[in-house]
C-alpha positions in Angstrom: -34.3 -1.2 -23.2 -36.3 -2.1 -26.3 -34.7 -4.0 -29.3 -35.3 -3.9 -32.6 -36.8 -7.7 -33.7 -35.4 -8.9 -36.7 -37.2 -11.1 -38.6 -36.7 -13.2 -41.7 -36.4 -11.8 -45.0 -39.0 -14.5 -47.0 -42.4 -13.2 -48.2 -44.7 -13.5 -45.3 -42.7 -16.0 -43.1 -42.7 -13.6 -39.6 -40.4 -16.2 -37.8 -36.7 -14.5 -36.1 -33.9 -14.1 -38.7 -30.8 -16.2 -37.5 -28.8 -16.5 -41.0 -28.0 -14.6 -44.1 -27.6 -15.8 -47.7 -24.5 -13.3 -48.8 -25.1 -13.4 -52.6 -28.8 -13.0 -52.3 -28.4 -10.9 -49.4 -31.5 -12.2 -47.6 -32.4 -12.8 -44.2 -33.3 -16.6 -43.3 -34.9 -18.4 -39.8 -33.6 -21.8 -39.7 -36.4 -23.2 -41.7 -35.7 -20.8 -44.4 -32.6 -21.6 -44.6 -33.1 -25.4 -44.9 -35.2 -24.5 -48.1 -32.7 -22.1 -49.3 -30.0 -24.6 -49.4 -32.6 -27.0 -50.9 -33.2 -25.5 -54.2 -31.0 -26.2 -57.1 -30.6 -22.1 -57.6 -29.3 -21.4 -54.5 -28.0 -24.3 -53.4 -24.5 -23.5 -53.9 -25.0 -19.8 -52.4 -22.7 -18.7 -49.1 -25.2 -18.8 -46.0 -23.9 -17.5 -43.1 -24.7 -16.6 -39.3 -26.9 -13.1 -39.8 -23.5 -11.5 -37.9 -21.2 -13.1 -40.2 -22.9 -11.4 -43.5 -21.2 -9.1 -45.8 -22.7 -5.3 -46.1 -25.0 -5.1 -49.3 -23.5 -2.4 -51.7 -25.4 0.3 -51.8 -27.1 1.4 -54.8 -24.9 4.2 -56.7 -25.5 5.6 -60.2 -22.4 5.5 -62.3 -21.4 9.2 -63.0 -21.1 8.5 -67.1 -23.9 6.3 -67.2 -26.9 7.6 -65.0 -29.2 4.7 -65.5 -27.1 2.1 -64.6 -25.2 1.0 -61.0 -21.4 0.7 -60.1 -20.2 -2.9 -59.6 -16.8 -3.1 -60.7 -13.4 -1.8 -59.2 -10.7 -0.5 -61.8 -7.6 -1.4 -59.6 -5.6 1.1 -62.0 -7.8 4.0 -61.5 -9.1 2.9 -58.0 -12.8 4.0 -59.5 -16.1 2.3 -59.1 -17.4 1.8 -62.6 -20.7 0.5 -64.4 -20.5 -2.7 -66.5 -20.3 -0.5 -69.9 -17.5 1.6 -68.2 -15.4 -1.1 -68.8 -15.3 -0.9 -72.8 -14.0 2.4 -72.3 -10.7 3.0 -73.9 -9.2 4.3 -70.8 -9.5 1.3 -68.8 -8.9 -1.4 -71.8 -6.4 -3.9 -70.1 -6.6 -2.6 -66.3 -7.3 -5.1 -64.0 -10.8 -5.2 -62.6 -12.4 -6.6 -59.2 -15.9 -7.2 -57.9 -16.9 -4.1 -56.2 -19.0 -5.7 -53.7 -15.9 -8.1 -52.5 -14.0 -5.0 -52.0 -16.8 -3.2 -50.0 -17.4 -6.0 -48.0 -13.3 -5.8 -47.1 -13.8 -1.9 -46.4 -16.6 -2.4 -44.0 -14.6 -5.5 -42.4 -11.5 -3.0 -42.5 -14.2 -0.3 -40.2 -15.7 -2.6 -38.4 -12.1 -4.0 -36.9 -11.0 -0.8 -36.6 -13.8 0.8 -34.9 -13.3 -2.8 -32.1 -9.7 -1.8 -31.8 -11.0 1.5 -30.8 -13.2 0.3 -28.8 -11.5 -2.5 -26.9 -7.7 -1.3 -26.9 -7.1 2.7 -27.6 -10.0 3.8 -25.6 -9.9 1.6 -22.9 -6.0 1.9 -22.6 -6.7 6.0 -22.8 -9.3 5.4 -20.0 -6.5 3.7 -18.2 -4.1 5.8 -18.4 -6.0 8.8 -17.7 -7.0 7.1 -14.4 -3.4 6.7 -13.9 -3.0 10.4 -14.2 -5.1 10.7 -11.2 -4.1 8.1 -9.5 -0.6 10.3 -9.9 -2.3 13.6 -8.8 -3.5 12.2 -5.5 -0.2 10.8 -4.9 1.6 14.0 -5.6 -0.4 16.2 -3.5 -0.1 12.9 -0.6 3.5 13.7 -1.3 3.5 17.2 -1.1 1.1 17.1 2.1 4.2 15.0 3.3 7.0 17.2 2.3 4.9 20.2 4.3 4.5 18.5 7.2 8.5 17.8 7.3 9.0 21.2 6.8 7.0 22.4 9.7 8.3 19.5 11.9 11.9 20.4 10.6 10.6 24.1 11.6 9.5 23.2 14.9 12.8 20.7 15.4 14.9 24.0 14.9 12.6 26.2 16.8 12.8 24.0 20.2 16.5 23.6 18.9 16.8 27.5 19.3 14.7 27.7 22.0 17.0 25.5 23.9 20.2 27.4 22.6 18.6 30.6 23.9 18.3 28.9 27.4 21.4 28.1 27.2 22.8 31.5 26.5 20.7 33.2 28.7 22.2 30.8 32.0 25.2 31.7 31.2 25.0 35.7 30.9 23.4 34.8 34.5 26.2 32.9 35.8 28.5 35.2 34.1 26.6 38.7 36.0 26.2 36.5 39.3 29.8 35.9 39.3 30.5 40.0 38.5 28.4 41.0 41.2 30.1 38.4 43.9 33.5 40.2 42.7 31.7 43.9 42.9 30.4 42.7 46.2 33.5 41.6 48.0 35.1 45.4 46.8 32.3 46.6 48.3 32.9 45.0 52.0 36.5 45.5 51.7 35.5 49.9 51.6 33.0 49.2 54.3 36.2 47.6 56.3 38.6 50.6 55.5 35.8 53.2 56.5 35.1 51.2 59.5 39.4 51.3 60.2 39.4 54.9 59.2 36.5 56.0 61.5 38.0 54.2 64.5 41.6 55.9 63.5 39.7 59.1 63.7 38.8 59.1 67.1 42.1 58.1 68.4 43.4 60.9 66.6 41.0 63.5 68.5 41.3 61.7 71.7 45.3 62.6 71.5 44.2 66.1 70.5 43.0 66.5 74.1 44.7 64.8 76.4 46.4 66.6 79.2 49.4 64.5 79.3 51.6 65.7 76.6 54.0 63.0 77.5 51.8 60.6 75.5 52.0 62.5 72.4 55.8 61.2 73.0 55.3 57.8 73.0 55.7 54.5 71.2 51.3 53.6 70.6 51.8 57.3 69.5 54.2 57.2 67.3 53.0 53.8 65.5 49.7 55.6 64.2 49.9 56.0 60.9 47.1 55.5 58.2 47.1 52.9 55.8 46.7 53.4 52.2 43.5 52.8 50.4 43.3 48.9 49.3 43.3 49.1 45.6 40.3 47.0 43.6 40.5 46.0 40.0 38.0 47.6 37.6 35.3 44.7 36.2 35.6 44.0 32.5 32.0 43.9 31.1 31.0 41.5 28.6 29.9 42.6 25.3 27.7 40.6 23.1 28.5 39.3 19.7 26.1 39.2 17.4 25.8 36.2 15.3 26.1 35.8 11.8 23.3 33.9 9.2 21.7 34.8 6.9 18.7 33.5 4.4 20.1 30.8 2.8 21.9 29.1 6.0 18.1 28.8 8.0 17.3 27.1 4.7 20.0 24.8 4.6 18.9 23.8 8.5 14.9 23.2 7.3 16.1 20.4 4.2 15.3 21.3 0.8 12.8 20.4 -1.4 14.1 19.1 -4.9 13.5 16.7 -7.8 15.6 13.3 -7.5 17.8 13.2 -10.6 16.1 10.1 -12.2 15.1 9.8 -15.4 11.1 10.4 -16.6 9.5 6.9 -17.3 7.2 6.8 -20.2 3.7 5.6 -18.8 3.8 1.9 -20.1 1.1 1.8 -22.8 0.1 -2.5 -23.2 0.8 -3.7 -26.9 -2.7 -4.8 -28.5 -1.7 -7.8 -28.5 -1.7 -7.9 -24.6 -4.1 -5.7 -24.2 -6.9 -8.2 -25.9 -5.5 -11.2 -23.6 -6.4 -9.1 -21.1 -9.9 -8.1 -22.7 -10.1 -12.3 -22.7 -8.6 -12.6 -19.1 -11.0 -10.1 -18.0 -14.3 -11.8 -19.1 -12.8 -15.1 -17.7 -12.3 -13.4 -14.7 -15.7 -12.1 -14.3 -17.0 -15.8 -14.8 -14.5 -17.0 -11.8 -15.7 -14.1 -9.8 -19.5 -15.5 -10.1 -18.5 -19.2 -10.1 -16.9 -18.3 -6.8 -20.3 -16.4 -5.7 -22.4 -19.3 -6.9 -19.8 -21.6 -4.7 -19.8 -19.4 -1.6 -23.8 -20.1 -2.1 -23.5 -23.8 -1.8 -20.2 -24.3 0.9 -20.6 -25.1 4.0 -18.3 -26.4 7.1 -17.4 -30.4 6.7 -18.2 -32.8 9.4 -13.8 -34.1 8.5 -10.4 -32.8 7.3 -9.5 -34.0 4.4 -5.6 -34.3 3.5 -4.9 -33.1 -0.3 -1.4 -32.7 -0.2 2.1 -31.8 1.1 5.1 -29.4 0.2 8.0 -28.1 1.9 9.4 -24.7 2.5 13.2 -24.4 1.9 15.6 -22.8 4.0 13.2 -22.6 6.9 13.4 -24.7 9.8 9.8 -24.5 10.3 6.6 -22.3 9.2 5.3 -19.6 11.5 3.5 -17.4 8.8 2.6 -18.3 4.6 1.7 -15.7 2.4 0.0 -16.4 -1.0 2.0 -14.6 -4.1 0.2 -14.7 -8.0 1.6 -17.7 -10.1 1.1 -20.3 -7.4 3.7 -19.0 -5.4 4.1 -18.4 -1.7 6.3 -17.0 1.0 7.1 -19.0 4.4 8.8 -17.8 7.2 10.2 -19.3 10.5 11.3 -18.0 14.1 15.0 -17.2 12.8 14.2 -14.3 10.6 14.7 -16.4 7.5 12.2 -15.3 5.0 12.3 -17.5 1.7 9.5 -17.6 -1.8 9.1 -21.2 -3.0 7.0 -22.6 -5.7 4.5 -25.5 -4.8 6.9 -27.9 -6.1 9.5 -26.9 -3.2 11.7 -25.3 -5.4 13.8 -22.3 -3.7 13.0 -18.8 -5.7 14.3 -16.5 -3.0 15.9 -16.3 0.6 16.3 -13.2 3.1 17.3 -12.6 6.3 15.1 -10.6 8.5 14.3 -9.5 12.0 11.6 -11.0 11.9 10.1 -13.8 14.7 7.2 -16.3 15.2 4.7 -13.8 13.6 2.8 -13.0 10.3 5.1 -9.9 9.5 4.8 -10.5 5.7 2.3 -10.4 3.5 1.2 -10.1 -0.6 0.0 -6.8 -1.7 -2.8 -6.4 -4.3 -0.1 -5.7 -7.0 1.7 -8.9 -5.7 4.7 -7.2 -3.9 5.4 -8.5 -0.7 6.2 -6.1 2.5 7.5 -7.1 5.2 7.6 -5.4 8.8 11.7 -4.9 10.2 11.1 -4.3 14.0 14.4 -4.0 14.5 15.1 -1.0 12.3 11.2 0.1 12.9 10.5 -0.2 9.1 8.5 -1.9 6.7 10.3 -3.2 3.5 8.8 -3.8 0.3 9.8 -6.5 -2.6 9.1 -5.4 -6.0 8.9 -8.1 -8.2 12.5 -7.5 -9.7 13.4 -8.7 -6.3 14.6 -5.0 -5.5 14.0 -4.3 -1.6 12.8 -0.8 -1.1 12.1 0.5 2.7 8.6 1.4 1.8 7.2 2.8 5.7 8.9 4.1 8.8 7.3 3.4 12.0 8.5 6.0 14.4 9.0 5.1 18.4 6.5 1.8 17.5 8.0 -1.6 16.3 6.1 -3.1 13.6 5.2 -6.7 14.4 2.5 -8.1 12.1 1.4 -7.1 8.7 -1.6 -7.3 6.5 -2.6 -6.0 2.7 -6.5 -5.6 2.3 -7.5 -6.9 -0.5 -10.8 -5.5 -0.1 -9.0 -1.7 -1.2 -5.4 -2.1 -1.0 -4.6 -0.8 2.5 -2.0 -2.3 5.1 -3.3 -2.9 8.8 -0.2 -3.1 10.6 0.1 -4.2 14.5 2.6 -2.6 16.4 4.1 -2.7 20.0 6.1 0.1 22.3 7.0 -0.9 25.5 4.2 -2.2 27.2 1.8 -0.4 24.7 0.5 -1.8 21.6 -1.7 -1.1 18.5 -2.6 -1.3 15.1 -1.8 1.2 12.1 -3.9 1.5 9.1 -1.7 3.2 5.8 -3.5 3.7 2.5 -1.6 2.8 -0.3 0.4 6.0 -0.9 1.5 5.1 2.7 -0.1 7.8 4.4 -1.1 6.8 8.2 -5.0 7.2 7.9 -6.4 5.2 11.2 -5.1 4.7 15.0 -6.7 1.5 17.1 -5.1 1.9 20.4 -7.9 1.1 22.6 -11.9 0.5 22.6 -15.1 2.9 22.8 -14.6 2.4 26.9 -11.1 4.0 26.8 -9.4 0.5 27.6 -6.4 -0.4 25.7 -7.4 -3.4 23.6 -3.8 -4.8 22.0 -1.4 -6.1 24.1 0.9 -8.1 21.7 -1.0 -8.4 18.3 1.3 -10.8 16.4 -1.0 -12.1 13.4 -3.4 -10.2 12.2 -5.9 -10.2 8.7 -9.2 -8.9 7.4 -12.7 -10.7 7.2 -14.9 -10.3 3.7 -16.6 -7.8 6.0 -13.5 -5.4 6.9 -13.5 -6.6 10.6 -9.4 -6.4 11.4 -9.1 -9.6 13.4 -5.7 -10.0 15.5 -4.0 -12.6 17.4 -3.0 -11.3 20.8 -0.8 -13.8 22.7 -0.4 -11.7 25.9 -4.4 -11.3 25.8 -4.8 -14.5 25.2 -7.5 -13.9 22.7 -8.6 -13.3 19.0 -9.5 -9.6 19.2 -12.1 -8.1 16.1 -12.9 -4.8 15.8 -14.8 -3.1 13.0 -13.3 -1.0 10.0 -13.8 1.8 12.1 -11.9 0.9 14.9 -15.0 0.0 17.5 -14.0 -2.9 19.0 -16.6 -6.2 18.1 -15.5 -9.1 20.1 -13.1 -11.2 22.0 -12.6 -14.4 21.3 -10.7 -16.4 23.9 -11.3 -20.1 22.8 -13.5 -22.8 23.1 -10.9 -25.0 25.8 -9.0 -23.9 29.0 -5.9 -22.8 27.5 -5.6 -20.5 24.2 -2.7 -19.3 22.6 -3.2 -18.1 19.7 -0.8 -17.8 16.8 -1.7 -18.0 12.8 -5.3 -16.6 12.0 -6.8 -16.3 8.1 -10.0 -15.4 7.1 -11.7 -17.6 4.1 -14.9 -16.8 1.2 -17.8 -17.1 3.8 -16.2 -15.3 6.5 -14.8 -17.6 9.1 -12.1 -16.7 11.5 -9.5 -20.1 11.8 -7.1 -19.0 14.1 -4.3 -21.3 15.5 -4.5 -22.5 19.0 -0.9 -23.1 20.0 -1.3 -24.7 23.5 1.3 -27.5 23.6 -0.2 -31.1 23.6 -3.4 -29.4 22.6 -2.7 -27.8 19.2 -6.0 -27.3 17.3 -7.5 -25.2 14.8 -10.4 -23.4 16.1 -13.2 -22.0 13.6 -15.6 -19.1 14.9 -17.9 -17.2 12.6 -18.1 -13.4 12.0 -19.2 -12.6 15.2 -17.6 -14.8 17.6 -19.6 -17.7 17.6 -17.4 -21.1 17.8 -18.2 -23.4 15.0 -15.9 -26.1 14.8 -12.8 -27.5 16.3 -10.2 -29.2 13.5 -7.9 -31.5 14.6 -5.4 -32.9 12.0 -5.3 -36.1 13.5 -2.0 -36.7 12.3 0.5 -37.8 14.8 3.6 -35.0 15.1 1.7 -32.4 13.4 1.3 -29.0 15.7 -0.3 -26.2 13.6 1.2 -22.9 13.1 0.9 -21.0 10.3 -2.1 -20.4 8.2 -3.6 -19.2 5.0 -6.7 -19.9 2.3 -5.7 -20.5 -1.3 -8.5 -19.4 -3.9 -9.2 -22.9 -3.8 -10.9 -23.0 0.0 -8.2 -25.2 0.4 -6.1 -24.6 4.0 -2.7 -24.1 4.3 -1.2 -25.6 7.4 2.3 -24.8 8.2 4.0 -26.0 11.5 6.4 -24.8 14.5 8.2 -27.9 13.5 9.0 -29.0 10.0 9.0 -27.0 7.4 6.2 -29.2 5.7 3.1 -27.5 5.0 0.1 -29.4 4.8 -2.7 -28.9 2.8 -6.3 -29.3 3.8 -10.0 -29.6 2.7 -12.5 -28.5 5.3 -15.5 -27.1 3.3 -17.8 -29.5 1.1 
């Protein structure tokens, strides 16, 4: 865009205006200046930076005395006024300022007003507008939530019903099948009697005509007689009873949708005073984000491992997995489920018990909460920085094993394991499950125990798989990259991190061969760090903002601190 070139204010000196003579109001180059300060007229005046001037008052005619200009200030009357104004009897013995001072305070007055609006009210409004949204998205990721628990609680009590109705309906059938066997055995016990009663019959006519009357006389004779018809009990039929619901019972069964009773927060406007740090925190961290540019530009791999310091982790009995908080602070973790913060000075901040195991199921989000995975309640936690422990995810059937926040766009990759079938889980941050990675383009399952897992500077998920015995990368999209299944015989990998120029370091935990194994973004091995420290068998890992690496070990709970990029 064009600019307007300001030059000085003496008589044909063309050269850029840099300062400002206030009671003159002039614009002076440097040279000018020099001269300005020089002469015995003006050598006394107030020259300033040109941005540093005070605003000229601007010619206005006094209203009793057309011919001349305002200059003074009546404090009594708050009136501009003309030099003769002030013989006036109506201001005899007011107190009287220099019009231009207080001018030159008005404008300052504007001009830190109008920066205030600029800087703090409109930015904050900005702000909290986009929070409003932020807020929309989240209700309507909520209400998309609620509805499908409302359908699933709708099918649950369909196939509930369903399974009711089967039940019902076997046993009107067993109750008919065992009518008819009753019905059925009256019926053979007629067919007997008519078969008796026919038989009867013909001895009857046969006696009718015999020609021995004698016979008529005797005892087989006189022992026919007919039996009386068996009597059979009427069935009972069942009758159906209809049952009773109505409305407000099926909604009881499908939940209810209602507002928790807690109290409306105010959305936390910053003071101003807060608000400019953050204006001054901002530009600083706009210079560290291109310092750090300009020093991915010049790092490079370095031919040694440099030691730069030590620290222990409390209340761990050794270091599987270290997670970088804000403040300096970090989170360490062993085998035993004990989960503890410590500052770099090895001072104890917090301690919890977890399920947790030899895996990185903990991590910082971009807020600088820390979630953790629970595979033994199939949940993932979340520790607010008031050190209140919220269960922030539910896994379903699938036990959660290693966590990761993106701090490419907030999002949690999440490796998971049920029965012999594994994945990973990518949630957005209003922990809605956006992405599935269960197996690769071919159809092959590619996960078979992802315990660590992180992101490159390029989105690539990269996972430790100890059954697989490989590093396994796959694209943001799910399309599996490469394998990478060491640069020795054996590989066991265990800790992995990512640093500013894209390298995978990923912990080879093969006892007696314990090495740190560096590969670039597609696979290709680069470098092989040993420690060379006697008793030292790598673990855990992680990249401080300083390139510096993080060694934690399976066991001590020392972590050891490295420099391996020059």
């Amino acid at each position: 865009m064009a600019q307007h070139y300001l030059v000085c204010g003496t008589e044909d000196c063309k050269r850029n205006c840099q300062f400002y003579c206030n009671p003159c109001h002039q614009r002076l180059c440097k040279r000018c200046r020099d001269e300005h300060q020089k002469s015995q007229d003006t050598k006394d005046h107030e020259v300033v930076p040109y941005k540093q001037r005070k605003p000229q008052l601007p010619e206005e005619k006094c209203n009793l005395h057309p011919k001349r200009n305002v200059e003074i200030l009546c404090k009594e009357c708050n009136v501009p006024l003309c030099a003769k104004c002030i013989f006036m009897k109506e201001h005899t013995g007011h107190q009287l300022d220099d019009l231009e001072e207080k001018y030159a305070e008005k404008v300052a007055f504007c001009r830190s007003e109008i920066s205030k609006i600029q800087e703090y009210y409109l930015s904050t409004s900005q702000g909290l507008k986009k929070e409003i949204k932020e807020d929309v998205m989240a209700i309507k990721n909520t209400m998309d939530d609620i509805r499908s628990s409302i359908r699933a609680e709708a099918e649950s009590l369909k196939e509930l019903v369903n399974r009711v109705t089967s039940d019902k309906l076997e046993q009107a059938n067993i109750m008919e099948e065992s009518l008819l066997k009753t019905l059925k055995s009256q019926e053979k016990t007629y067919e007997d009697y008519t078969e008796y009663l026919e038989k009867l019959l013909k001895e009857f006519h046969s006696y009718k005509s015999i020609d021995n009357i004698r016979v008529l006389f005797s005892d087989d004779f006189k022992n026919l007689k007919i039996q009386s018809i068996p009597e059979t009990a009427q069935p009972v039929l069942p009758v159906f009873t209809a049952g009773h619901f109505d409305k407000d019972e099926v909604s009881k069964l499908l939940g209810s949708v209602n507002f928790p009773n807690t109290k409306l927060n105010n959305r936390r406007i910053k003071p101003m005073e807060n608000a400019s740090t953050q204006l001054k925190l901002t530009g600083k961290q706009m210079r560290r984000d291109a310092e750090k540019s300009d020093v991915k530009q010049t790092l490079s791999l370095s031919s040694s491992v440099t030691k730069v310091r030590e620290y222990t982790v409390p209340g761990v009995e050794d270091v599987n997995h270290i997670s970088l908080g804000k403040s300096g602070r970090l989170w360490g973790s062993d085998d035993k489920g004990n989960l503890v913060q410590t500052d770099l000075q090895g001072d104890q901040l917090q301690k919890i018990q977890t399920s947790g195991r030899d895996e990185g199921y903990h991590t910082v989000t971009q807020d600088g909460d820390l979630i953790y995975t629970d595979r033994k309640n199939k949940v993932i936690n979340r520790i607010k920085q008031d050190n209140t422990i919220i269960e922030f995810i539910k896994t379903g059937d699938w036990e959660p094993l290693c966590i990761h926040s993106s701090q490419i766009n907030g999002d949690i990759l999440v490796g998971m394991e049920k029965g012999v079938k594994a994945k990973v889980t990518r949630y957005n941050k209003t922990r809605k499950e956006i992405q599935n990675i269960p197996s690769d383009n071919k159809g092959q399952e590619i996960y078979s125990y992802p315990h660590y897992i992180t992101e490159n500077i390029n989105g690539d998920i990269c996972t430790s798989d100890y059954n697989k015995e490989a590093v396994v990368v796959v694209n943001k999209s799910g399309q599996h990259r490469f394998s990478y299944t060491g640069h020795g015989s054996e590989f066991y990998p265990f800790g992995i991190c990512n640093d500013l120029l894209g390298h995978i370091i990923v912990c080879n935990g093969y006892l007696g061969n314990c090495s740190l194994d560096i590969i670039d973004q597609d696979g290709q091995f680069l470098s092989l760090l040993r420690t060379q420290q006697k008793g030292i068998q790598p673990y855990g890992l992680c990249v401080d903002d300083e390139s510096h690496l993080h060694v934690g070990q399976w066991n001590t709970n020392t972590v050891t601190v490295f420099k391996y990029l020059q």
